[in-house]
C-alpha positions in Angstrom: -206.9 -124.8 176.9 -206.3 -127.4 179.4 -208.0 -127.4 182.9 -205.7 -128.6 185.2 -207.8 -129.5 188.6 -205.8 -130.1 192.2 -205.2 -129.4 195.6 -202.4 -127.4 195.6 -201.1 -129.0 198.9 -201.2 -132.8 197.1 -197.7 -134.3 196.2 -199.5 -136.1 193.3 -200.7 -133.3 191.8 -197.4 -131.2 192.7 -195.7 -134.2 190.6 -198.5 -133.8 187.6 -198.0 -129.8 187.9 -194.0 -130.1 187.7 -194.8 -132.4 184.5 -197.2 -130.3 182.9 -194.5 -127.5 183.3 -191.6 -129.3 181.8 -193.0 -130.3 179.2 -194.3 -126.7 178.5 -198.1 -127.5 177.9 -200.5 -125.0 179.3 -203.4 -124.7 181.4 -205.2 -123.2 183.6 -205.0 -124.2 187.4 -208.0 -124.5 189.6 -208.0 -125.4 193.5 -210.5 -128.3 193.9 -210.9 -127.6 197.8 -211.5 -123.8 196.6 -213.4 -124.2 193.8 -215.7 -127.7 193.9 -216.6 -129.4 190.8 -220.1 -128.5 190.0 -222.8 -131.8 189.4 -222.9 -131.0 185.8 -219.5 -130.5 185.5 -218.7 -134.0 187.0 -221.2 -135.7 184.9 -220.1 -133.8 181.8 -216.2 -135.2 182.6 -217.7 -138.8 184.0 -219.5 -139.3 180.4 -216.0 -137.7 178.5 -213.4 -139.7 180.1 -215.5 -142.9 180.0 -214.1 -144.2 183.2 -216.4 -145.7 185.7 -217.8 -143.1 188.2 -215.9 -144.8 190.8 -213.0 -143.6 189.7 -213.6 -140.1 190.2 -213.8 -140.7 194.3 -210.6 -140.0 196.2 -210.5 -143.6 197.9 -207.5 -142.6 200.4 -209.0 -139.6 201.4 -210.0 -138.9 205.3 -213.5 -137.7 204.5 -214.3 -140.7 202.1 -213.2 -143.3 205.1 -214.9 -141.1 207.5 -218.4 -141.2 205.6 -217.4 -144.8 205.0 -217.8 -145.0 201.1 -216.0 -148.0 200.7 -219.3 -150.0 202.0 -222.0 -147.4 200.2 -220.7 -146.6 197.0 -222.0 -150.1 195.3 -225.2 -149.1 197.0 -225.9 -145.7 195.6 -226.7 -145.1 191.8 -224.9 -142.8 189.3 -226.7 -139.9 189.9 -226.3 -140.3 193.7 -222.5 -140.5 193.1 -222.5 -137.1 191.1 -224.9 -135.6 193.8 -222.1 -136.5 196.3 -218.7 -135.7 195.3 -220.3 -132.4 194.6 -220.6 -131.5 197.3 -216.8 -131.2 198.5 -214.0 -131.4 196.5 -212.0 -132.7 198.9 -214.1 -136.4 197.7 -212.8 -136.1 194.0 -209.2 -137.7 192.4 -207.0 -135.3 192.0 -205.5 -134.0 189.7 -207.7 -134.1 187.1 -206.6 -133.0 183.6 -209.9 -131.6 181.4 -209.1 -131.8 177.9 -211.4 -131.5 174.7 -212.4 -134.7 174.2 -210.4 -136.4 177.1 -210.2 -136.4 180.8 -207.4 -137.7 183.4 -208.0 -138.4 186.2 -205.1 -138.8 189.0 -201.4 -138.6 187.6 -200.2 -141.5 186.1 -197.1 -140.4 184.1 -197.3 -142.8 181.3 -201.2 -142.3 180.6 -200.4 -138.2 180.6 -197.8 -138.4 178.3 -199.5 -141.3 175.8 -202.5 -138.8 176.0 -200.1 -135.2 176.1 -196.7 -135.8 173.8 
């Protein structure tokens, strides 16, 4: 079973849950803001999707201006990172799709269905 990981208030991941839904693949939904990604569950995804740990940071996001990230992230180390966006959900990409032996992360139609269909 698919995880399917978003703010339900997001248009992106609105968009990704519409897809998901018509093209009839199933998961379960869990509320990021709700339910924060754990440190070993980010580092578990980090290492799975292979995609550098920046990434996983929701750039646009007010709390990731408002601790100014932009400036400290090249600063910090991996485990640092983790440590961080563990601590509020509201600092991770969304949605984040938590297959197998793959993980998405934000909703780019043509990477969903290449990895989905």
């Amino acid at each position: 079973m698919l995880n399917f990981i978003c703010y339900p208030k997001c248009t992106t991941c609105k968009k990704a849950e519409k897809w998901l839904n018509d093209n009839k693949i199933e998961y379960e939904m869990r509320n990021i803001k709700a339910d924060n990604p754990t440190f070993e569950e980010l580092s578990d995804w980090h290492k799975k999707g292979g995609l550098p740990l920046k990434r996983f940071f929701n750039t646009s996001g007010l709390l990731y201006k408002s601790l100014n990230l932009k400036e400290k992230l090249p600063e910090m180390t991996e485990d640092e990172m983790l440590k961080l966006l563990s601590t509020d959900g509201m600092l991770v990409k969304r949605p984040l799709l938590i297959g197998d032996s793959f993980v998405l992360v934000g909703f780019k139609e043509a990477e969903w269905k290449e990895k989905m269909l």
